[in-house]
Structures are given as structure tokens and as C-alpha cells.
C-alpha positions in Angstrom: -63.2 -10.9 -54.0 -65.4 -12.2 -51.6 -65.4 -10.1 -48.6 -68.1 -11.5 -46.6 -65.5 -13.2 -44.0 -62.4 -12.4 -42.7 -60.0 -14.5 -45.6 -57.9 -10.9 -45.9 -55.9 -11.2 -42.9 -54.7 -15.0 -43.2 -51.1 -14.4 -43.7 -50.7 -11.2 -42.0 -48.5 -10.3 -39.5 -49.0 -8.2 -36.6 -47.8 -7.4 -33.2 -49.7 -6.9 -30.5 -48.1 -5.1 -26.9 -49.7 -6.0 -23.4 -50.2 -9.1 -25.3 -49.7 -11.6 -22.1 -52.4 -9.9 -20.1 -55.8 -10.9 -19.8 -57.4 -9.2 -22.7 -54.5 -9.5 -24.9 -54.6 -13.2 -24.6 -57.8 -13.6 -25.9 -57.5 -11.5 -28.7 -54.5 -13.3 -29.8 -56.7 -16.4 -30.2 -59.5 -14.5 -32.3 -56.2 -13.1 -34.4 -54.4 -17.0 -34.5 -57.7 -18.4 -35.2 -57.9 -16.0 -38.1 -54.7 -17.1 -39.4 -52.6 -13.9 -38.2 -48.9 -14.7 -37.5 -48.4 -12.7 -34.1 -45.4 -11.0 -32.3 -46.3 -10.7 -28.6 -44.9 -8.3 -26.9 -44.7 -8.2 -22.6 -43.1 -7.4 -20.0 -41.9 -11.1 -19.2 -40.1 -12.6 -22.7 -40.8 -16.3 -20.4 -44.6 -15.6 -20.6 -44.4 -14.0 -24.1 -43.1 -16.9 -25.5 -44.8 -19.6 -23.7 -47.8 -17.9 -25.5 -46.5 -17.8 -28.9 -45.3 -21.2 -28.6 -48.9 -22.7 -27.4 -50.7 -20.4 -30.1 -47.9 -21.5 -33.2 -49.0 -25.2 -32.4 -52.5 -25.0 -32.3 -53.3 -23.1 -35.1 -49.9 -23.8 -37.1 -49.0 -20.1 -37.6 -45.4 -18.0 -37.2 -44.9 -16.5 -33.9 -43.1 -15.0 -31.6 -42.8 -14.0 -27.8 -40.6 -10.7 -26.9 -40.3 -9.3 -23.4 -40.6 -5.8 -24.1 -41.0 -2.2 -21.9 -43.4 -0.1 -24.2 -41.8 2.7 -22.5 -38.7 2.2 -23.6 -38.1 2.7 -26.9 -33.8 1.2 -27.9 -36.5 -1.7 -26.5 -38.7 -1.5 -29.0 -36.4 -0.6 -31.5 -34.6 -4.0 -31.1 -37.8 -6.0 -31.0 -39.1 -4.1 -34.2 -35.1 -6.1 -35.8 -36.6 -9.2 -34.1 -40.0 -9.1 -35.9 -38.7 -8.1 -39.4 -36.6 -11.1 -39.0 -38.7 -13.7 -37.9 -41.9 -12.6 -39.5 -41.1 -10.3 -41.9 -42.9 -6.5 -42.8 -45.7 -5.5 -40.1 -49.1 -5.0 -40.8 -51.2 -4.8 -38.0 -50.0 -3.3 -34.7 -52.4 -3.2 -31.5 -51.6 -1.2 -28.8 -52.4 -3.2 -25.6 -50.7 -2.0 -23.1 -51.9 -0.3 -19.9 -53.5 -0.5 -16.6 -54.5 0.9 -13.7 -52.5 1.2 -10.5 -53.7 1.6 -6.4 -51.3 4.0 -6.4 -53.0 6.4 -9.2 -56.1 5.9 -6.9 -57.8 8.3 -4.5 -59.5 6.6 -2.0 -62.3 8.5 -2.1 -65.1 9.5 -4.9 -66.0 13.0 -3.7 -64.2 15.4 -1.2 -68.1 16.5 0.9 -66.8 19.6 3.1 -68.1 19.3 6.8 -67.5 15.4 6.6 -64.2 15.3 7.9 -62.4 13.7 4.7 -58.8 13.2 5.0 -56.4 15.2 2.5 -54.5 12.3 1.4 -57.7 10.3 0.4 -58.3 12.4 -2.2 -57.0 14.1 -5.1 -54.4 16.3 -3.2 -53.0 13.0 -1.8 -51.7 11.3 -5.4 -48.2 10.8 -5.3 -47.0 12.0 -8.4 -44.5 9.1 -9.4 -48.2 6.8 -9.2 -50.1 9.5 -11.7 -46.9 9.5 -13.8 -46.8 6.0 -14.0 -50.2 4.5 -15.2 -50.8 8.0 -17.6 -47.2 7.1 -19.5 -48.0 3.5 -19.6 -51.4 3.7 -21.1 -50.8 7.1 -23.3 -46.4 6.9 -24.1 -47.1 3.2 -23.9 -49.7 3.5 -27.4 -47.4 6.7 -29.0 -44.2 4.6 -28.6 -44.7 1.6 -30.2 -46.9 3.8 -33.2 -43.9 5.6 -34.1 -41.5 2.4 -34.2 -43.9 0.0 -35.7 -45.8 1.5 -38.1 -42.7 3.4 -40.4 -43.0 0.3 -42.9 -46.9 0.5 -43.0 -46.5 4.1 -44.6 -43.5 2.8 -46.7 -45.9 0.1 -48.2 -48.7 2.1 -48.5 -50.6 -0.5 -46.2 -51.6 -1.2 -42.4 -53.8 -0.8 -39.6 -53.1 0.2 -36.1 -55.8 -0.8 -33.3 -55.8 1.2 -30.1 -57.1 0.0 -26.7 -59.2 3.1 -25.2 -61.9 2.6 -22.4 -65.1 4.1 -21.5 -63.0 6.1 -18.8 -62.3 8.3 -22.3 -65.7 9.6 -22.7 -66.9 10.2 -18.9 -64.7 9.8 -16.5 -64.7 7.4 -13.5 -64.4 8.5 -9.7 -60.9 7.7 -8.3 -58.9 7.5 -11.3 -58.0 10.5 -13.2 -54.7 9.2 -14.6 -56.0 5.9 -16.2 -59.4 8.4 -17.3 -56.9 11.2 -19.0 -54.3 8.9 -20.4 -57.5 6.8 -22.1 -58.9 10.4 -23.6 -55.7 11.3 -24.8 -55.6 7.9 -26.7 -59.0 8.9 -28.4 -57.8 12.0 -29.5 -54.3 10.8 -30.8 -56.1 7.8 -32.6 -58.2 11.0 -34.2 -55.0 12.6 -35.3 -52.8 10.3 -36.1 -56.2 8.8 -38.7 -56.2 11.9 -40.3 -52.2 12.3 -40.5 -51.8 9.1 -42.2 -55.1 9.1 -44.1 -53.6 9.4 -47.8 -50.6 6.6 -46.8 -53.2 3.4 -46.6 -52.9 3.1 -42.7 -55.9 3.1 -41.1 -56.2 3.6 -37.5 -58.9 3.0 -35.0 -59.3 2.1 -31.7 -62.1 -0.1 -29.5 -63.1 1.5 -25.8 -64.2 -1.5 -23.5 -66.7 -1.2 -21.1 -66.4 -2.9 -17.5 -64.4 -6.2 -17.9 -62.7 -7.9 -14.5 -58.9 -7.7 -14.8 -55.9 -7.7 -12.2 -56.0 -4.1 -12.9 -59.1 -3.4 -11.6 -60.2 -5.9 -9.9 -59.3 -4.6 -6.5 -61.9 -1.9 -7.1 -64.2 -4.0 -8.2 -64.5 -6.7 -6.0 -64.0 -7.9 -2.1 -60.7 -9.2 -1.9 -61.7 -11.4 1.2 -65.1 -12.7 0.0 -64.9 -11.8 -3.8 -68.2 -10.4 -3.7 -68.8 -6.9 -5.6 -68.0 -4.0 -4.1 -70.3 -0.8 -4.1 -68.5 0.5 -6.6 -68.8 -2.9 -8.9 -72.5 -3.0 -8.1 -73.4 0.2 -9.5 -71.4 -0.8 -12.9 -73.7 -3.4 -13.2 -76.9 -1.7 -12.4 -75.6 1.1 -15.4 -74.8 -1.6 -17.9 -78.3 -2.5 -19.4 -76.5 -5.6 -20.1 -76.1 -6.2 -16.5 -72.9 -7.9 -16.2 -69.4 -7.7 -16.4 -67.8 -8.3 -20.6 -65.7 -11.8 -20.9 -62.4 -11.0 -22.8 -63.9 -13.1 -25.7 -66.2 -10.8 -26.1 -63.6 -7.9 -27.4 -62.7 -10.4 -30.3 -65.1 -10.1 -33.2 -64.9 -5.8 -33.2 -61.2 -6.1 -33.0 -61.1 -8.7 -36.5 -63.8 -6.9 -37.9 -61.6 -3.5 -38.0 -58.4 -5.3 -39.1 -60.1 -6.7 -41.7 -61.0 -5.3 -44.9 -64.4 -5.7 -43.9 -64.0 -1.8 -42.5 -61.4 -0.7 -45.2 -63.1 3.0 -45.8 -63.5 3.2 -41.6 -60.8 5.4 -39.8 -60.3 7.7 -36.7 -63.1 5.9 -35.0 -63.5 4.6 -31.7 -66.0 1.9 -31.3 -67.6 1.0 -27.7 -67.2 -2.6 -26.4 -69.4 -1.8 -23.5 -73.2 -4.0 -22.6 -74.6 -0.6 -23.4 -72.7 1.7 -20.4 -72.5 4.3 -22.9 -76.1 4.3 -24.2 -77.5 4.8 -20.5 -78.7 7.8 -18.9 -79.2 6.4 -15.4 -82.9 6.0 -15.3 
């Protein structure tokens, strides 16, 4: 068999959650182009399906939209009926979900004694409802959906599971611990759950993006009144030796490339989609 392309995962069907957000949407074109039949899963079914639709009649494959809490799982339960009806057995699941929230944010980088700093701009001033929220979306938003999708995949003996991590996971960025420790907690459980379902055919892997602009973070990132970059978004870009910001299309070819039987012997990995961030020491 030829294996120089990515032929082996025409026909397959996978579901993707967080699929209506920026990222997710263009990795469900790099999946339709590849002639992957999709279930997209967010949190409005309206915007879920308007996706599915425009994607089935472009590139002529099954689809479907679901509107879906990942933290919920009698939700997921009853999309996972939805799916095996409309498309049939899973194959692929990628865990998309998460985000960032202002309210998981300290307004400040450091607390520097003898400055004055207020306690609520820092650490000590995280409501815990906010550090709650974004660490179950990103982390119990992954675990969830694993443990309803992916049953058949170790009943068939085949499968792949994709996990969205970040470079928060590896070193940690100022002001936001919960997205930062949900993110590491998805590289460890993408770790463990490899090695648990090693001998059942299921691989599982996961890609840690570097600094792309989303409506999560764009708030951080950039001047909401002049949409300039902010201090914080100008020193991204002076440690990414790439020195910009990632398009979504560029997530697209590692994401196919580890469905794909291309990277059938690779598991418990976690690749960087990052301009370099990772591979600079600051000078």
C-alpha cells in the first residue's frame, strides 16, 4: 500500500469538539478536504450545523452538526446515538474544546513587594467559580468526550484520539494559571491514556500550539480600541524566531499527518505547532 499521502483516512469518520471555533474550523477543512466524514460538535447546534452543511457540499462528504456541552456527559452520551446513526462507528476523535477566560486572569504578571500592588490583581484575587471554569473546560472537557467516544475504537481494535494542548503546558504563561495547568494535565493524560490503550490499536497524541490570535486570547493580546499589540503580544513575537502570530491553517498538516497512518507506530506524543517558541532561550 502506498503510504506516501494521506489515501488512509478517506472514508473515516471522526468527531471533532470545539469544532465551531476558530481553530476547529480550519481543521475541519484540512479533515473534509481529506475525505473525513465529520461530526461537529459545539456549543450552538445552529452554528454546528451550518458548518457541517457548507463542508458536506463542498467536498461531498457525510456530516453532521451537534450542539453539545463537553462538560456534560447524558450530552455527550446522546450525541455519541446521534453519530453512530448518522455516520456510523468512530474513528478519530479530537478534543477541541477550551479556552481561556478574563475571569481566570490576574491582572498582573508579578506581585513586586514595595510597589503597592493590589491583592485582587493578582493571584489571591481569582474567583474560584472563573479558575473552575476554564481548568474543567480545557482538562474535563478532553477526559469526557475520551471516555464516551472512544469505547468502540478499543472494541474494534482501531482509532486515534488527537488532543489540543498549548505551549502554556511546558512553561507556563504569566496571568493564567488555570488555562497553563488544565493544558499540562492534558499532556500528561494524553501520556497515560497512550500507554493504557497501547495493546488495543488506539493511538493517542496530541499537538501544543504556539501563539495563534483567537477570541480567547485576543484580549490579552491585542488593544481593543486600536488593535495594536499589546506588551504582552509584542514580547510573543520577539520570542517566536518565526516572528509572528500562527494562521489556523497552519495547525492542519501535523493534525492529518498524525491521524494518518503515516505515524501509525507514533503514540503518547505531543508535537509543538509553535514558529519555534519552544526552541528559544531568549537571547
Amino acid at each position: 500500500m502506498n503510504k506516501a499521502n494521506f489515501d488512509s483516512l478517506k472514508g473515516k469518520n471522526c468527531v471533532i469538539t470545539g469544532g465551531t471555533g476558530v481553530l476547529g474550523n480550519s481543521i475541519n477543512e484540512f479533515l473534509a478536504g481529506a475525505g473525513i466524514n465529520l461530526a461537529i460538535l459545539g456549543l450552538e447546534e445552529t452554528e454546528a450545523q451550518k458548518q457541517a452543511h457548507d463542508l458536506a457540499r463542498k467536498y461531498g462528504i457525510k456530516t453532521i452538526g451537534i450542539g453539545c456541552n463537553v462538560l456534560d456527559r447524558k450530552e455527550l452520551e446522546k450525541a455519541n446515538e446521534r453519530i453512530l446513526n448518522h455516520l456510523g462507528s468512530i474513528d478519530i476523535l479530537i478534543n477541541g474544546a477550551g479556552g481561556n477566560s478574563p475571569k481566570a486572569t490576574t491582572k498582573v504578571e508579578q506581585i513586586i513587594p514595595g510597589e503597592g500592588f493590589s491583592w485582587e490583581d493578582s493571584f489571591y484575587g481569582l474567583a474560584e467559580e472563573g479558575f473552575k471554569q476554564v481548568f474543567d473546560l480545557n482538562f474535563q472537557g478532553t477526559l469526557l468526550p475520551t471516555m464516551v467516544f472512544t469505547r468502540g475504537m478499543v472494541e474494534r481494535g482501531k482509532g486515534v484520539v488527537l488532543n489540543i494542548s498549548s505551549m502554556n503546558a511546558f512553561k507556563p504563561l504569566t496571568k493564567i494559571p488555570a488555562y497553563s495547568a488544565a493544558k499540562s494535565a492534558i499532556n500528561n493524560f494524553t501520556e497515560w491514556l497512550a500507554v493504557h490503550l497501547g495493546k488495543t490499536g488506539v493511538r493517542v497524541n496530541a499537538i501544543a500550539p504556539g501563539f495563534f490570535l483567537t477570541h480567547q486570547n485576543r484580549f490579552l493580546l491585542t488593544d481593543e480600541q486600536t488593535g495594536e499589540l499589546t506588551p504582552r503580544g509584542q514580547r510573543i513575537i520577539s520570542s517566536t524566531p518565526m516572528g509572528k502570530f500562527g494562521e489556523p491553517d497552519h495547525i492542519g498538516g501535523t493534525v492529518l499527518f498524525l491521524l494518518s497512518d503515516l505515524s501509525e507506530f507514533i503514540t503518547g506524543i505531543v508535537i509543538p505547532v509553535d514558529g519555534g517558541y519552544s526552541a528559544f532561550g531568549g537571547v
